[in-house]
C-alpha positions as CSV (number, residue, x, y, z in Angstrom):
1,X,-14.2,-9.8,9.5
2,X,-16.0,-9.3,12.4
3,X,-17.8,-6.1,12.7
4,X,-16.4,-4.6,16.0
5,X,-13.0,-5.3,14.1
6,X,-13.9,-2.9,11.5
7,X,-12.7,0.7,12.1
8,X,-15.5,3.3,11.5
9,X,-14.6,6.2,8.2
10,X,-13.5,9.2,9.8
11,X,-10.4,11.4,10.5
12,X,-8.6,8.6,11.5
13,X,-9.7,5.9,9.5
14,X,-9.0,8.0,6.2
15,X,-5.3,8.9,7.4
16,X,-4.6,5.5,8.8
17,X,-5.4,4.7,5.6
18,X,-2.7,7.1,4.2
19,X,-0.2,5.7,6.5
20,X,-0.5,1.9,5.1
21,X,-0.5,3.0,1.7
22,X,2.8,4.7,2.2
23,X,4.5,2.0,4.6
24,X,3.2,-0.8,2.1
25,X,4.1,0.8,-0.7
26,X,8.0,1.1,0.7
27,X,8.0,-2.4,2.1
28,X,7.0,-3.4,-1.2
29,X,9.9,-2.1,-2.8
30,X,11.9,-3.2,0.0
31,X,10.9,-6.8,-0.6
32,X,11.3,-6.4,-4.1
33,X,14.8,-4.3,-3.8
34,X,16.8,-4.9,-0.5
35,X,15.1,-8.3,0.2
36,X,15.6,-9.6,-3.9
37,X,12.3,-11.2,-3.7
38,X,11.5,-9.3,-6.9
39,X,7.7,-8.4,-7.8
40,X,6.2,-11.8,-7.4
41,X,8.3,-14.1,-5.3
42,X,6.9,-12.4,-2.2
43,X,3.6,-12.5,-2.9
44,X,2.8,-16.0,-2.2
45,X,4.0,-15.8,1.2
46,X,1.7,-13.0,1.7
47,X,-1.2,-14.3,0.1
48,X,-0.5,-17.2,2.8
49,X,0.0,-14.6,5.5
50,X,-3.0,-12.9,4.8
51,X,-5.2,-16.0,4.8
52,X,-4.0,-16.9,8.6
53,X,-4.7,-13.6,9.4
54,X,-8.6,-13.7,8.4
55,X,-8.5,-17.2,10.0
56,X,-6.9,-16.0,13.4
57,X,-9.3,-12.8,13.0
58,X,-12.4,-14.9,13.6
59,X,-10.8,-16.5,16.6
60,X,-10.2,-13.3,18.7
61,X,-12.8,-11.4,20.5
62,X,-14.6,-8.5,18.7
63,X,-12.9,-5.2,19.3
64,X,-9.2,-5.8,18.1
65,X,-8.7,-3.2,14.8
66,X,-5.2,-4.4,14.6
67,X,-6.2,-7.4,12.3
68,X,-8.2,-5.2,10.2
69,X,-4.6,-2.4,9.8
70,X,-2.6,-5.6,9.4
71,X,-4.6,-6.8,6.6
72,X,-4.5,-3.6,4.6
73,X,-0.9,-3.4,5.4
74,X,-0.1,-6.6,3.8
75,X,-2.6,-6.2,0.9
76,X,-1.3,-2.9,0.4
77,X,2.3,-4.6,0.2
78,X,1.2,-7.1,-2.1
79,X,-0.8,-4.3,-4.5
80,X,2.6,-2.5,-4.8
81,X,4.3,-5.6,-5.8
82,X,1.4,-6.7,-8.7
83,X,1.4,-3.3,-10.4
84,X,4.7,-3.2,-10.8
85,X,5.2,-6.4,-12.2
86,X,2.4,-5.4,-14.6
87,X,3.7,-2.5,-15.9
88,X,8.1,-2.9,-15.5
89,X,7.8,-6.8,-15.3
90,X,5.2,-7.5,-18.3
91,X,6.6,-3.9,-19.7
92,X,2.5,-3.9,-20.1
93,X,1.3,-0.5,-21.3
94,X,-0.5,2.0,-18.5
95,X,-3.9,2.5,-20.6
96,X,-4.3,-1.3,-20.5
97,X,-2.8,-2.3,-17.1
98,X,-5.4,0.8,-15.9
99,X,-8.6,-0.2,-18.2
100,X,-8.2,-3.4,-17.0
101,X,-7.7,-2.8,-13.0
102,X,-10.7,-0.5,-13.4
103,X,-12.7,-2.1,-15.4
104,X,-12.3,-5.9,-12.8
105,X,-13.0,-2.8,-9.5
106,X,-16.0,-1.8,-11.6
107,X,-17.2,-5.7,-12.1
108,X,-16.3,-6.3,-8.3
109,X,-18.5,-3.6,-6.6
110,X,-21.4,-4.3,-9.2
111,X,-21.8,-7.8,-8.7
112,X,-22.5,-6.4,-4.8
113,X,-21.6,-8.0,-1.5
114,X,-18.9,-5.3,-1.7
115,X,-19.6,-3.6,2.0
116,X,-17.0,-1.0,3.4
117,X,-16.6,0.1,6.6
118,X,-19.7,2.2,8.2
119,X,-19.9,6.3,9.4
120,X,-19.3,6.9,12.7
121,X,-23.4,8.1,12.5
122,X,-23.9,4.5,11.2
123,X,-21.6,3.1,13.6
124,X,-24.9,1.7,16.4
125,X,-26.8,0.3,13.3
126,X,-26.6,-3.1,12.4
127,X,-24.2,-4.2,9.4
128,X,-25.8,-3.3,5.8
129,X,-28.4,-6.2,4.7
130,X,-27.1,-8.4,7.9
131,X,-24.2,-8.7,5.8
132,X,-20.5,-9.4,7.4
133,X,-18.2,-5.9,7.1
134,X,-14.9,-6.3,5.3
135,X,-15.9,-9.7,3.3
136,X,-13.9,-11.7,0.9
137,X,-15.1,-9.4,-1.7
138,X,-14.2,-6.2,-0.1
139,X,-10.7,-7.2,0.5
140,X,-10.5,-8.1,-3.1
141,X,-11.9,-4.8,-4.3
142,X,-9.7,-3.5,-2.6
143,X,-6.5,-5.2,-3.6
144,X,-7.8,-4.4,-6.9
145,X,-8.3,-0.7,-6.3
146,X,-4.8,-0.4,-4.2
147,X,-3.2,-2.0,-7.5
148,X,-4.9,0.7,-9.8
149,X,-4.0,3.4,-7.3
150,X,-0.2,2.0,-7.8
151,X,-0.2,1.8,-11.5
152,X,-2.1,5.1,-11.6
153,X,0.4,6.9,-9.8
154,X,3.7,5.8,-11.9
155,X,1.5,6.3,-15.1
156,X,1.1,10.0,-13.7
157,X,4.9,10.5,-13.1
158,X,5.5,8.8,-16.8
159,X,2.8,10.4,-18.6
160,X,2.5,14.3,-17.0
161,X,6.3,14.8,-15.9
162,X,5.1,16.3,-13.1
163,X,7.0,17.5,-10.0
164,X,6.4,15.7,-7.0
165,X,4.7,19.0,-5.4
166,X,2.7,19.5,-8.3
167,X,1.5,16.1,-8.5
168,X,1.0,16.3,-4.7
169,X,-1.0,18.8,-5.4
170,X,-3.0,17.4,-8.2
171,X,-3.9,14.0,-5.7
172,X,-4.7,16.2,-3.0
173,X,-7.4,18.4,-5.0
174,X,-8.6,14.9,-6.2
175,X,-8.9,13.8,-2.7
176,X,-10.7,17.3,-1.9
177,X,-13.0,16.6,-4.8
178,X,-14.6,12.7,-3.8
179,X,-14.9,14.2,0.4
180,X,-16.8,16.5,-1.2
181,X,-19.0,14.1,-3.4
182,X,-19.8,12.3,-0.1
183,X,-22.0,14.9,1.0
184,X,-24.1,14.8,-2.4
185,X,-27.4,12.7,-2.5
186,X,-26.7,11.2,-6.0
187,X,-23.4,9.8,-4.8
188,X,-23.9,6.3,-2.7
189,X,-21.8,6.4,0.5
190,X,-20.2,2.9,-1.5
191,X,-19.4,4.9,-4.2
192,X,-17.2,7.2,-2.9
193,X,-15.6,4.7,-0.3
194,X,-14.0,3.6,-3.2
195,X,-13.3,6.4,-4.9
196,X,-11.7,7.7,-2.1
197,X,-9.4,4.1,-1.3
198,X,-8.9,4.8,-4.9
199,X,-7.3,8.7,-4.7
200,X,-5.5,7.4,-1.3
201,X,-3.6,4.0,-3.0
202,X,-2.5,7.3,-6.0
203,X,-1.0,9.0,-3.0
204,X,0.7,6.3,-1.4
205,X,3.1,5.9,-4.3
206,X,3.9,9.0,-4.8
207,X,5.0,10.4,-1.1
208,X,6.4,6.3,-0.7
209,X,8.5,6.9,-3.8
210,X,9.5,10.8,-2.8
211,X,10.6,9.5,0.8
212,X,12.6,6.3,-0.4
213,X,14.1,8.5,-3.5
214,X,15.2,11.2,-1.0
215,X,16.7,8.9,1.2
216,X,17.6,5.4,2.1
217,X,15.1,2.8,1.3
218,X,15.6,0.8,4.3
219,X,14.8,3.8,6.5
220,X,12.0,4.7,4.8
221,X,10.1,1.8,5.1
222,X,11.1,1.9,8.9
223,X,10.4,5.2,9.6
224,X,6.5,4.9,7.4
225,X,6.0,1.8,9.5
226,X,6.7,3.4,13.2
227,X,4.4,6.3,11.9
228,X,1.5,3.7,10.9
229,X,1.7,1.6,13.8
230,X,2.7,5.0,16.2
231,X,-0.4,6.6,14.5
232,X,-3.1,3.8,15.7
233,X,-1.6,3.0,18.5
234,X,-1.7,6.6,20.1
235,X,-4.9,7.6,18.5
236,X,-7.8,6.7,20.3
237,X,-10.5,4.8,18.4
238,X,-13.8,7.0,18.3
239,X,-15.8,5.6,21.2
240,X,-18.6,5.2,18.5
241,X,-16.5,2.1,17.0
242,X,-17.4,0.3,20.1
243,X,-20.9,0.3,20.0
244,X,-21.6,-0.9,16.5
């Protein structure tokens, strides 16, 4: 992607991020439940959809986030819709669906070319090595990671028995935790990018899966879909974003 079409990591970014992992985790059970697409008969359409988007991306002048939110939306969609058919499809077991997914993440961001979003501090220097922001490999690492997240929340519920406060709870100290490794000189800033897409693709499912268990699916995903879009929309980007 184009680098002025890259948010910067801050506030926003982060709880942006929040809001697509909710809303995609909803449409994906929409898609999979209301829609009868299942787990996998969606996903090539997306995988399509995705691929025009990156293609349309390069087209448009610098300075339009939507195509980077639109992106994670749909990836975050898709993510919901591969871990499940891992583990209720394949009926795969948790401790291989998750030693797998972590163990390709791991392979991903070592083989490098992996480059995240900047800081708003790094926001007026040039892109890492020259390199472009939000490459082919970065959105694979993190289809990869949003998958994990996905499989890691339900092996939570299935595994701990945990209320959905207490595991809440548990996700939100976790979160606490990897913000505060970020301020630690022995953790890279790559690191705990993806740690933290990591914790927030654990969240996703759970509050997705509170909110469409609590009430009607099909308002769910609406309602998680007006707040992401609402969110960004009303939100200023940090004038920082504009100068990188």
């Amino acid at each position: 992607m184009q680098t002025r079409n890259v948010p910067v990591t801050g506030v926003r970014y982060w709880i942006g991020m929040s809001a697509a992992s909710v809303f995609g985790v909803n449409m994906g059970d929409y898609l999979s439940r209301i829609a009868h697409l299942g787990d996998w008969k969606g996903l090539p359409v997306m995988a399509l959809l995705f691929v025009l988007l990156l293609a349309a991306e390069r087209r448009v002048r610098p300075g339009i986030e939507a195509m980077y939110w639109l992106a994670v939306a749909l990836e975050r969609t898709a993510a919901t819709n591969i871990a499940d058919q891992m583990t209720h499809d394949f009926d795969w077991h948790y401790g291989l669906v998750l030693t797998g997914l972590g163990a390709l993440l791991a392979g991903i961001i070592a083989l490098g070319g992996v480059v995240p979003p900047r800081s708003a501090r790094d926001a007026a220097l040039p892109a890492t090595g020259g390199m472009e922001l939000a490459n082919w490999r970065y959105w694979l690492a993190m289809l990869v990671a949003e998958s994990l997240g996905t499989a890691l929340s339900d092996a939570f519920s299935d595994w701990l028995d945990l209320s959905f406060y207490m595991e809440w709870s548990v996700l939100a100290a976790m979160f606490a935790v990897v913000f505060g490794l970020r301020t630690q000189p022995a953790f890279t800033n790559r690191l705990t990018y993806w740690l933290a897409v990591l914790v927030v693709g654990t969240c996703g499912p759970t509050i997705g899966d509170w909110l469409a268990h609590s009430g009607h699916l099909r308002l769910s995903t609406a309602l998680t879909g007006v707040f992401f879009v609402g969110l960004l929309a009303v939100w200023p980007r940090d004038r920082v974003e504009t100068a990188a």
